[in-house]
C-alpha positions, 0 to 999 in steps of 0.5 A: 591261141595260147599252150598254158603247159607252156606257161609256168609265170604270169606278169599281168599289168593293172591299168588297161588290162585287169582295169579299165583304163577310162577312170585314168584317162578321166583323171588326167586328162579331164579332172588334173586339168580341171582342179590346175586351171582354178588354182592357176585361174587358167582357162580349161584349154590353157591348162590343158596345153600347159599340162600336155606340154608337161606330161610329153617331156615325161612320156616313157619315163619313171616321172610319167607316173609318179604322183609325187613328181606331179604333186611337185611339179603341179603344185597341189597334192595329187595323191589326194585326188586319186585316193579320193576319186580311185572308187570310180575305177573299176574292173574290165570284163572277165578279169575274176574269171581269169585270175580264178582261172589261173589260180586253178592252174597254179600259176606262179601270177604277179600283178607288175604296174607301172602305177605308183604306189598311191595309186595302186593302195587307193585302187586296190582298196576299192577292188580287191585284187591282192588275194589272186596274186603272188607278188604285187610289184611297182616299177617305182621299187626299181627306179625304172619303168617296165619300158626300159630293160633297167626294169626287167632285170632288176625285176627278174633278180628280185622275182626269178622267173623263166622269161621262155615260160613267163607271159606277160598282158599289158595294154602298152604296147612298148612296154611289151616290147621291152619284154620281148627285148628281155626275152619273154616268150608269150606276149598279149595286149589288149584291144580296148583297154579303154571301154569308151574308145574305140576297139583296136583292129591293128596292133603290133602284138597278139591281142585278145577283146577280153579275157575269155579268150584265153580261157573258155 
């Protein structure tokens, strides 16, 4: 599937791809709204069309992710909860594998998020992802998130790299079409970034189950 003489740069995302997704979508779409709807004395169901209202207003945007802005805008401190339930998250199946597998070949790897800081320190503390990777980068250093080409170049002058060499995997489909919009060559998303949802069978880039598919 894929020529790694090829490849000389690997961009991998973080939430959806080397983790899995179901500990975020249980935070923000079942224990955000919990913890809004006491303190608002709201009922589940309004807190939850109330916080889906917000967060589509954000969608695609650098606020989408950021813990500061939902800390502002919900009223409570978020920060603490994700640093307090972030031991949940957890690995997607072969993920060490892979990252040995790419140290192996000497890749130039960077795990590059959209996560924002908090969220990657609180994740991180609990899987050690650091030891595999060359660079860690959050959009939030650049003001802008992987969807929009205001990333990619701010990104590429700080981190160079060779877009025609350069793969990136990530769950977000939009975010690999900004990347292929910037020009990198090797693109790869996922089919079940979440393990309680269903698999994907159609998808508008290369896609792979799990990460054995790229290595064994």
């Amino acid at each position: 599937m894929l020529d790694w003489t090829a490849v000389d740069t690997v961009l991998l995302d973080m939430d959806g791809t080397l983790l899995d997704l179901a500990y975020d979508n249980h935070f923000w779409l079942e224990h955000i709204p919990k913890v809004f709807a006491e303190i608002q004395g709201l009922g589940l169901e309004e807190a939850r069309t109330q916080l889906n209202a917000q967060m589509s207003a954000t969608q695609g945007t650098l606020d989408w992710y950021c813990i500061d802005h939902w800390t502002n805008t919900l009223g409570f401190d978020v920060r603490e909860h994700v640093r307090n339930t972030a031991y949940q998250s957890s690995a997607r199946p072969q993920v060490f594998e892979f990252l040995d597998f790419l140290r192996a070949q000497n890749k130039q790897v960077l795990l590059v998020t959209n996560a924002h800081h908090v969220v990657l320190d609180s994740k991180l503390a609990n899987i050690d992802l650091r030891p595999y990777f060359d660079h860690l980068v959050t959009s939030h250093q650049f003001q802008a998130p992987k969807e929009s080409q205001a990333f990619w170049f701010s990104f590429a002058r700080s981190y160079p790299f060779n877009p025609r060499r350069t793969l990136l995997i990530d769950d977000n489909e939009t975010v690999l079409s900004a990347a292929k919009q910037f020009g990198i060559e090797h693109l790869i998303t996922l089919r079940q970034p979440d393990s309680t949802e269903d698999i994907k069978t159609n998808t508008l880039h290369p896609a792979i189950l799990h990460f054995d598919e790229l290595f064994a």
